[in-house]
N, C-alpha and C positions, 0 to 999 in steps of 0.2 A: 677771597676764596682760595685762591692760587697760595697768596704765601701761607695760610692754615694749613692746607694741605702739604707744603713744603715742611713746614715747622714739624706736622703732628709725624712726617715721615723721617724726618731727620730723627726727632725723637726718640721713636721707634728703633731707628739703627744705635744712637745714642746708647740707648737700656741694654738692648741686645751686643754689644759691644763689653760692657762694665767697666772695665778699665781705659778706657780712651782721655791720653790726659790733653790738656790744652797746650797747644802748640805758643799761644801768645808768651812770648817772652818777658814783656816790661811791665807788669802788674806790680803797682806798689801800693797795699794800701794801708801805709801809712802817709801817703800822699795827702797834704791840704785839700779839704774841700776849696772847690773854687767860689771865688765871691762876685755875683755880680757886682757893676760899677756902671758909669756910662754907659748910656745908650744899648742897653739891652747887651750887655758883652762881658765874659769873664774877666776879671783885670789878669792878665798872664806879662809876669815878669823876665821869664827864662825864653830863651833861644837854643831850640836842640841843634847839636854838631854831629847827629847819628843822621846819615841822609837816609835811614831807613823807616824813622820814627815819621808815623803818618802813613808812608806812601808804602808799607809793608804789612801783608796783612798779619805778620809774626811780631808787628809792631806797632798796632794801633794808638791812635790818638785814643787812653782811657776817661774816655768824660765819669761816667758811674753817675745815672739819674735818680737814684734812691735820693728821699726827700722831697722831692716834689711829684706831683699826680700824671704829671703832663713824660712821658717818658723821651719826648723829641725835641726839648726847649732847650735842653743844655746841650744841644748838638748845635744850636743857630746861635747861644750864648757864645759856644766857641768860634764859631768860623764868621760869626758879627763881630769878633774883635780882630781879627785877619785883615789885608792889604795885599795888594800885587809885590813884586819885590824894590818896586822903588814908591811905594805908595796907593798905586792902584787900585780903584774902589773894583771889588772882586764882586758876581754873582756866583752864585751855587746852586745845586740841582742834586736831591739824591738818586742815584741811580736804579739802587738793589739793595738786597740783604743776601751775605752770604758768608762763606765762611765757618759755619755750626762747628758747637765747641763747648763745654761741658764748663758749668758754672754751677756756685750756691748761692749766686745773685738773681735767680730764676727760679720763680716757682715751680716750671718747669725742669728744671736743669739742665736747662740748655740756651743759649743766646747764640745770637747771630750777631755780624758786623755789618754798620751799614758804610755803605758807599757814595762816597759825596762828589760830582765832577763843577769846579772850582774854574770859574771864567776871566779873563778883565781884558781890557782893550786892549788889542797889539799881541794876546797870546796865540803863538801857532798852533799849539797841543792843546787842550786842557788839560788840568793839575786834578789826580786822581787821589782821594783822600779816605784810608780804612779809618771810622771812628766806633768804639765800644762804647755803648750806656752802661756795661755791668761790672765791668771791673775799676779800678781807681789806676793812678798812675798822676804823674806831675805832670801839669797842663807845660807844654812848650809850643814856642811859634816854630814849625816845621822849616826845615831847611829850604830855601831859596823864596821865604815870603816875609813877609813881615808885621808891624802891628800896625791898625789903625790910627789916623792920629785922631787924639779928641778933641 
């Protein structure tokens, strides 16, 4: 009930606004669909060297869930292929949705980013991760983690 009423308000300010462009930055979508592989996990080949990409909300990890029904699986596709930085079996938690920001990936026209807080043994902080269902972009393993081994 909380995040409807968040959404249908944001909304609102969205329309009343007209021109509000999105602030994300890295939107590519000519970007590969990602392919599942093993174990419930995108196969992702690249390694970003932007220590922004992920942990910036101007820089989201763009998963983009169009094609399937389920709008939160390609968020666990991703971060089930992820690792601590020396290996580390990671848990995750999403936190929030936030960030609103005008899309035509929305029936609405409008998306949010969700918020992932990223665990593994021996971490002092937890690793704080922006990810988009609606736009595209090139799946990378985020700066200071790595990939699972299979």
């Amino acid at each position: 009930m909380k995040k409807t009423a968040l959404f249908i308000t944001t909304l609102l300010l969205l329309a009343s606004c007209g021109s509000i462009k999105s602030s994300i930055k890295n939107i590519d979508n000519n970007a590969p669909v990602p392919v599942v592989g093993k174990n419930n996990s995108f196969v992702i080949t690249a390694y970003s060297k932007d220590k922004r990409y992920g942990y910036d909300k101007d820089y989201p990890i763009n998963i983009y869930f169009r094609g399937t029904k389920n709008d939160t699986i390609n968020q666990k596709f991703f971060l089930n292929a992820l690792a601590g930085p020396k290996g580390e079996k990671i848990t995750y938690t999403k936190m929030e949705n936030c960030c609103p920001f005008p899309t035509k990936n929305s029936e609405m026209g409008a998306g949010f980013l969700d918020v992932y807080e990223l665990n593994w043994e021996g971490l002092k902080k937890p690793v704080i991760l922006y990810l988009n269902i609606y736009e595209r972009g090139l799946l990378m393993v985020p700066v200071g983690l790595s990939l699972k081994k299979m």
